[in-house]
Legacy VTK file of the C-alpha trace (Angstrom):
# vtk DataFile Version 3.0
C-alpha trace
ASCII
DATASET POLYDATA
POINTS 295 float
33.297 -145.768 -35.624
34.066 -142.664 -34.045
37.290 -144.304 -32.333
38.398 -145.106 -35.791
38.215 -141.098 -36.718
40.080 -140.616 -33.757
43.257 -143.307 -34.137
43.134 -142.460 -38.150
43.375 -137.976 -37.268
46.216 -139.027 -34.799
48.370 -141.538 -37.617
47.759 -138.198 -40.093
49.109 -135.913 -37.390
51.935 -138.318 -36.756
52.511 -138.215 -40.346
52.715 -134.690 -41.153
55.019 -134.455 -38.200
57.522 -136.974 -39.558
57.029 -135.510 -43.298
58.297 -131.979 -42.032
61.047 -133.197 -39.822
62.229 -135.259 -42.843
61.941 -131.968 -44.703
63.732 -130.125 -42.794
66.613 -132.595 -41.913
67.121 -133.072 -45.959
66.890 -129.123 -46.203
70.031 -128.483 -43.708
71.934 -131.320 -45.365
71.504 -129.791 -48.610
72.026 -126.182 -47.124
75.281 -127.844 -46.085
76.261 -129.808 -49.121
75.638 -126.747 -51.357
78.188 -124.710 -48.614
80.321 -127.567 -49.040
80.714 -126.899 -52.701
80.769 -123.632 -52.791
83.714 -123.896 -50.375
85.461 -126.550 -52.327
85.096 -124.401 -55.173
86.835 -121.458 -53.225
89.537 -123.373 -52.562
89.678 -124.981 -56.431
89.923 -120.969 -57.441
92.895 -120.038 -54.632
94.869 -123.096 -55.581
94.563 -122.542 -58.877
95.944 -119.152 -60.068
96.419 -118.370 -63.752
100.223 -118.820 -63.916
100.184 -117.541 -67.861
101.926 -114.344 -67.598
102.385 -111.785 -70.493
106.124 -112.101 -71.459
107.773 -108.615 -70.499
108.680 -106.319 -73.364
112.899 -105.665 -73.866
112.323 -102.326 -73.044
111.261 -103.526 -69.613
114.142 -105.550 -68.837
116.680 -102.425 -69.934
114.800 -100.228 -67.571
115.346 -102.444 -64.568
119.274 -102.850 -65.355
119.589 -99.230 -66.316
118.287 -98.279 -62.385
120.677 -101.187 -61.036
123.511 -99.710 -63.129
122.709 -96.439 -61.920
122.013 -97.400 -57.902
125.691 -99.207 -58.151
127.941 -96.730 -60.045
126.119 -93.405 -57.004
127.416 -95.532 -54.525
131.165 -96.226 -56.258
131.313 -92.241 -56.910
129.602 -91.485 -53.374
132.362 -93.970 -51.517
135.033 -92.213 -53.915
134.313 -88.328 -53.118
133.747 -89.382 -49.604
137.459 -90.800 -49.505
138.490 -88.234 -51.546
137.424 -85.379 -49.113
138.929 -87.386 -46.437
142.305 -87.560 -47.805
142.521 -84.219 -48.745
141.981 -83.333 -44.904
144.592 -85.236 -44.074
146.955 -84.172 -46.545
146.314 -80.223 -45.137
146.695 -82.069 -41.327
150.041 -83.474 -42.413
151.291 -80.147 -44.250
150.274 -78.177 -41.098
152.462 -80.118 -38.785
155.317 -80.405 -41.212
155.102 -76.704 -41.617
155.359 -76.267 -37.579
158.231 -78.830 -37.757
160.402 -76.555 -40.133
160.128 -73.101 -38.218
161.047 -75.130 -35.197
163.895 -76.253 -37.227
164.666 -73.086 -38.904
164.749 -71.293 -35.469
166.972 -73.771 -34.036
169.351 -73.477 -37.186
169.444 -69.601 -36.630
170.526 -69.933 -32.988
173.186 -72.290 -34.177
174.945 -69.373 -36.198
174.609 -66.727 -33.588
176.310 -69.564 -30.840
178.774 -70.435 -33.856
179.541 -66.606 -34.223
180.220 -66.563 -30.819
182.703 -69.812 -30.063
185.064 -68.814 -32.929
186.759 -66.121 -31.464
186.451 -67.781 -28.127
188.462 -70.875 -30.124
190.856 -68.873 -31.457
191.542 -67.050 -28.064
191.961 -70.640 -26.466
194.435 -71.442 -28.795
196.431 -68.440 -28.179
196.205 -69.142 -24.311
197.402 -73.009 -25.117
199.778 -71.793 -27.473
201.597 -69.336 -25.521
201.304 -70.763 -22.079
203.508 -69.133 -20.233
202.537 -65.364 -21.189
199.220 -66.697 -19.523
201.053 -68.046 -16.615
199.840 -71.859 -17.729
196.268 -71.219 -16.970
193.542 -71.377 -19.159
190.671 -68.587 -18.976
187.544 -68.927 -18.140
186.249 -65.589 -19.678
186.743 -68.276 -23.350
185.909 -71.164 -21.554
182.852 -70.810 -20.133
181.095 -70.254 -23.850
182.942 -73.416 -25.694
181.713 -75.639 -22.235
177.959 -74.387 -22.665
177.092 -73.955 -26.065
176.143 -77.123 -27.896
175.739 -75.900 -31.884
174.990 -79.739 -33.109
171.542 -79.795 -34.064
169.537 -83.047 -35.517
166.115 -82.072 -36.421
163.573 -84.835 -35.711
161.922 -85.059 -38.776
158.532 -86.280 -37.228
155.683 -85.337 -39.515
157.988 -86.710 -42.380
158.578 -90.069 -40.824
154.841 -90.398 -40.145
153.639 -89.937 -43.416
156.279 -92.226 -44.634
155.592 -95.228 -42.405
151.843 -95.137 -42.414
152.152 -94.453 -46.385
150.375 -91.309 -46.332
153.260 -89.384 -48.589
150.908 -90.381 -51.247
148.492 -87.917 -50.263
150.327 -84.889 -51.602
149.846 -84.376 -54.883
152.185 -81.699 -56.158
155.329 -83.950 -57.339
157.480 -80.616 -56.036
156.503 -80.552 -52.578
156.923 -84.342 -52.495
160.343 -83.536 -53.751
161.710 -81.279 -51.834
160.416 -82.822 -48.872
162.079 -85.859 -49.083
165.339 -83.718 -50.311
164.779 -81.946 -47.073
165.340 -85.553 -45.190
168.006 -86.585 -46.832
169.870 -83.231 -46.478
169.430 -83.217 -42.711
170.108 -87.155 -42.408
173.386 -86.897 -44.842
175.022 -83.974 -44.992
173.770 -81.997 -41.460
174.467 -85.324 -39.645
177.963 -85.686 -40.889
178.426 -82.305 -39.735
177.245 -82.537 -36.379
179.026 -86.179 -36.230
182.389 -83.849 -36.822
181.773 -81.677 -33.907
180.847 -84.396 -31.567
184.283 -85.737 -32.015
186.252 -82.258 -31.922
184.017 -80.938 -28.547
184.726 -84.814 -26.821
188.241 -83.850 -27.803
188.581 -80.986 -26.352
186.682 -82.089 -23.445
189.786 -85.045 -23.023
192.231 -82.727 -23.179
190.741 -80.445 -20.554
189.843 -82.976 -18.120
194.203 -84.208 -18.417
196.023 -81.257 -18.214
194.133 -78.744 -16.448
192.516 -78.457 -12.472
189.132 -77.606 -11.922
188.657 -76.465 -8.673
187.690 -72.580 -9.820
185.374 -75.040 -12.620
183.720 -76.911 -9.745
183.128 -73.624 -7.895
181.588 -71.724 -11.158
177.730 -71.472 -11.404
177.025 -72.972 -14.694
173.769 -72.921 -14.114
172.827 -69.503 -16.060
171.323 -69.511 -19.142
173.534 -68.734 -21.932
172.962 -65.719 -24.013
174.874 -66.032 -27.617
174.333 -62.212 -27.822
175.704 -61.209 -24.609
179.219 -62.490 -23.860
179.712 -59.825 -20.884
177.792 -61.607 -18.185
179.678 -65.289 -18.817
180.869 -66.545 -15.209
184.840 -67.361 -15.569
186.642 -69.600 -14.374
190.330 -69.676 -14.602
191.499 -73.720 -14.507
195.254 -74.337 -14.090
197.417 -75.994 -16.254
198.858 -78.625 -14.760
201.203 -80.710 -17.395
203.468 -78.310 -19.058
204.641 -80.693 -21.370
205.040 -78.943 -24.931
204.373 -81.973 -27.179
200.866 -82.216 -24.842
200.115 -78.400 -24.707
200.889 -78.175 -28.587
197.270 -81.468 -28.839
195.174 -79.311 -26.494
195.568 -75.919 -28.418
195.407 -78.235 -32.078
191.982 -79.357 -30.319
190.547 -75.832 -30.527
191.402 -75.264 -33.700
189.629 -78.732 -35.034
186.704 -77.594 -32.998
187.196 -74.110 -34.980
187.246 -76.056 -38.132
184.087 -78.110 -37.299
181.786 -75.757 -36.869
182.909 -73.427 -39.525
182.293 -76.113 -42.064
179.065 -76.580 -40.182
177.520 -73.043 -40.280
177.250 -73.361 -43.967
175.485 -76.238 -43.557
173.039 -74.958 -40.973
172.780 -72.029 -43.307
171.405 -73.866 -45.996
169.602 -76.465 -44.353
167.569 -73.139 -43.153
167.241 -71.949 -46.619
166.137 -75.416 -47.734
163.348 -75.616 -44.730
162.404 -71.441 -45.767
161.979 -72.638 -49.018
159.961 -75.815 -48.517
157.333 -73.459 -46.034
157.052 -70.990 -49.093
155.870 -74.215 -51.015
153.486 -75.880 -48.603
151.854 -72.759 -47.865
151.521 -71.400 -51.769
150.063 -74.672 -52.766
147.930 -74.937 -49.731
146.820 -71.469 -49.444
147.802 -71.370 -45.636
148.911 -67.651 -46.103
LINES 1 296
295 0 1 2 3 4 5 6 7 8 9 10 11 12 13 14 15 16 17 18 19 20 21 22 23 24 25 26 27 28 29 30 31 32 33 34 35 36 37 38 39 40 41 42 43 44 45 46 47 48 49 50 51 52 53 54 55 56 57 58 59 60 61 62 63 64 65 66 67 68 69 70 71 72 73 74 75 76 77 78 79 80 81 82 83 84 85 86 87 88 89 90 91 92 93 94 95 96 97 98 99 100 101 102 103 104 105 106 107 108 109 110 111 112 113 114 115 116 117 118 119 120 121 122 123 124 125 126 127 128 129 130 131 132 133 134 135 136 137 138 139 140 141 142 143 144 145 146 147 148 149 150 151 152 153 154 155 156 157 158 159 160 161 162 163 164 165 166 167 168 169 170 171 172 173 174 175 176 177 178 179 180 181 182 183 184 185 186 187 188 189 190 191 192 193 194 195 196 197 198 199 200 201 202 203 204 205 206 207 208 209 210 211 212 213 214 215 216 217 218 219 220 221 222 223 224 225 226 227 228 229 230 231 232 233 234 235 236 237 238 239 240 241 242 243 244 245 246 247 248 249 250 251 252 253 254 255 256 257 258 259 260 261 262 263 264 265 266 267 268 269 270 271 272 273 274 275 276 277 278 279 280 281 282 283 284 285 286 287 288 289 290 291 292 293 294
């Protein structure tokens, strides 16, 4: 009997042992089926947004292209000032350098007429010598000489700042019509009329120069120092040279003095031009600097 109590306590024991294990390996798998679901359902939520939006109102839509409108047309005036400011820079650049140009050129034409002023009478003396040879004893005089060998009155400006703006098309920049005008009347003057001049006395100074180097000897020429500098003011200090005619013929004597007077006749014609090619670059600095304020 008693070993009956015994085996039946133990089978209880056993029992409640196996009830609570079952108990507690159905309450984990429902602890994780119910995690399961609530993960599931997680997932059903972030998969599954409400895509029903509230249309947006008119008002809205004008907004948004009012600020793109806006945004775009800044930049398009921003880019346009910016290139604006630019340009006027370089317009002042360019009229600064063409200003510098024309009292180069100006200077230059004034030291033509003072050299001028000085080879006339020196021409006309020549001619006299040529003329009347033998009062001279057939020699021609260095004291007239020395000026018409030295002084070179052709002048051809270079016309840089012009021909820069021209051929990288920045003659657009300036924007008074007048200044653009007389610039360009400025080229054309010294490209037309000043170079036909100075082509004029090229040819009577190479004449001259022909006539000298047939008829006359230079051995007092070779000896002369022609190195000084010449001073169109001060005729006193001139080295001469006396150079002997050698070819008395009258028919040849009667070219060589003719060639001084063409010379004469060159460069007469030619002051007047350099006079008012100078007046014309004067003019043109008056009008760069009163419409740029450089003064």
């Amino acid at each position: 009997m008693p070993d009956n109590t015994d085996e039946e306590l133990s089978d209880n024991q056993k029992n409640t042992q196996s009830k609570k294990t079952s108990e507690k390996i159905i309450s984990a798998k429902d602890k994780e089926a119910i995690s399961q679901n609530q993960e599931n359902e997680n997932m059903e939520i972030h998969h599954h947004p409400d895509l029903h939006h509230k249309p947006k109102k008119w008002k809205e839509y004008f907004l948004e292209f009012l600020m793109i409108f806006l945004a775009v047309t800044l930049g398009f005036f921003a880019e346009d000032l910016r290139e604006h400011v630019n340009d006027n820079a370089k317009e002042k650049e360019f009229m600064t350098a063409l200003i510098d140009d024309l009292k180069s050129d100006t200077s230059r034409y004034q030291q033509v007429i003072n050299e001028i002023k000085v080879l006339i009478p020196a021409l006309d003396s020549s001619y006299i010598n040529i003329k009347e040879g033998s009062r001279f004893n057939y020699t021609l005089l260095g004291k007239w000489q020395f000026s018409i060998n030295q002084m070179n009155v052709e002048y051809r400006p270079g016309l840089a700042t012009i021909q820069q703006m021209k051929s990288s098309g920045n003659l657009r920049l300036i924007k008074n019509k007048e200044v653009e005008k007389q610039i360009l009347d400025y080229e054309a003057f010294a490209k037309g009329k000043l170079e036909r001049g100075n082509d004029y006395i090229h040819a009577a100074v190479v004449k001259v120069y022909a006539m000298e180097d047939a008829l006359c000897d230079y051995t007092n020429f070779r000896k002369a120092d022609l190195g000084q500098t010449v001073n169109s003011n001060d005729t006193t200090n001139y080295p001469e040279y006396n150079m002997p005619i050698l070819d008395k013929d009258i028919l040849k004597q009667n070219e060589f003095a003719n060639s001084f007077i063409s010379y004469k006749a060159s460069i007469t014609n030619y002051r007047a031009t350099a006079n008012e090619a100078k007046e014309n670059a004067s003019y043109l600095i008056k009008l760069i600097n009163k419409e740029y304020h450089f003064e």
